[in-house]
C-alpha positions in Angstrom: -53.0 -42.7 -33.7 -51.5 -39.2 -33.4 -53.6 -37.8 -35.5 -56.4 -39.0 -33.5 -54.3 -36.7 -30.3 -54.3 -34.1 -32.6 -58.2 -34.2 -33.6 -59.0 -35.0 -29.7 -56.7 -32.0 -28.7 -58.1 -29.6 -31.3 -62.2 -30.8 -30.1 -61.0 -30.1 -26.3 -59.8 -26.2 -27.0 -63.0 -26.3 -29.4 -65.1 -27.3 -26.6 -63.1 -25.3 -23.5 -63.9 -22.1 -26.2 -67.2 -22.8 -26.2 -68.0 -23.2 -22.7 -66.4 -19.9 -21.8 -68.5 -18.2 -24.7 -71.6 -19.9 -22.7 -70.8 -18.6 -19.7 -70.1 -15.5 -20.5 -73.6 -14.8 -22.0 -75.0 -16.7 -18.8 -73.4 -13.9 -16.5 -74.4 -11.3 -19.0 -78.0 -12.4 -19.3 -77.9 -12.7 -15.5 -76.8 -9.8 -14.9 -79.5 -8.4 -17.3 -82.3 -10.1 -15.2 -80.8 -8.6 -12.0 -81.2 -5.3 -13.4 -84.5 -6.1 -14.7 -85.2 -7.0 -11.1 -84.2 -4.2 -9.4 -86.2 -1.5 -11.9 -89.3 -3.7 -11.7 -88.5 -3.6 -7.8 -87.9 0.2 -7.3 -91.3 0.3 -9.8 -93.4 -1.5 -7.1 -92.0 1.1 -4.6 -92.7 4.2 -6.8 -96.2 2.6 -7.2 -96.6 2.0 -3.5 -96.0 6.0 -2.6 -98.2 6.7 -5.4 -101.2 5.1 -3.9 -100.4 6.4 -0.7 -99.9 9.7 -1.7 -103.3 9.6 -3.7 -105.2 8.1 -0.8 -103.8 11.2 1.0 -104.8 13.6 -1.5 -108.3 12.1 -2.0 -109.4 12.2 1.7 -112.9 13.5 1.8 -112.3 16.1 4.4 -109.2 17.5 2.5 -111.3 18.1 -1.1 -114.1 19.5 1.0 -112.1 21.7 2.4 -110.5 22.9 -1.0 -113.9 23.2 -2.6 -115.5 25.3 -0.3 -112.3 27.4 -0.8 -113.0 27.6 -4.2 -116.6 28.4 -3.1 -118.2 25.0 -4.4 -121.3 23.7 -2.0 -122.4 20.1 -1.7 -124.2 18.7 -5.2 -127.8 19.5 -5.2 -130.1 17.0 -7.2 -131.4 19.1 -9.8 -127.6 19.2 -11.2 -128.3 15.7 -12.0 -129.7 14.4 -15.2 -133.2 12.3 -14.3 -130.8 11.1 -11.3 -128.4 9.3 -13.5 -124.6 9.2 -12.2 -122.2 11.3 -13.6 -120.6 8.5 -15.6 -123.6 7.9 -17.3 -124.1 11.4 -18.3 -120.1 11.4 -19.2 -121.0 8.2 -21.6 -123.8 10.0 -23.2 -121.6 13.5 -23.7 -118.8 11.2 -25.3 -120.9 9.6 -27.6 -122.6 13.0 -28.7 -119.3 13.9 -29.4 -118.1 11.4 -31.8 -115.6 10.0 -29.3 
């Protein structure tokens, strides 16, 4: 019978051990995820005042404004290829090139 105690005893402490390991990698990992959290939260932000910013910068009457500073005009259509857009003719150039 007592060594029956003693093997009970000895299982409990096992056990006790191993529940505080547990929980001490659950608040780790937890507080892992938390941080994850907050970057991937502060990440959404930064990409929120990114768009912004680029739907400020790309306002048609600001870049007009800049070109004709830089003394560009309107595009005429003889600058275009057969009247293909410019992604087409980008397409083209790229393959020419071997990219």
């Amino acid at each position: 019978m007592r060594l029956l105690n003693v093997t009970a005893f000895f299982f409990a402490v096992a056990s006790a051990l191993l529940l505080y390991a547990l929980n001490y990698d659950t608040r780790r990992i937890e507080a892992e995820v938390q941080a994850k959290e907050r970057l991937a939260e502060r990440a959404r932000e930064d990409i929120a005042v990114l768009k912004a910013e680029r739907g400020t910068l790309a306002r048609p009457d600001r870049i007009d404004g800049l070109a004709r500073q830089l003394g560009l005009g309107a595009p005429k259509p003889d600058q275009f290829d057969q009247g293909r857009e410019v992604s087409q003719l980008n397409d083209r150039r790229d393959g020419a090139n071997g990219r």
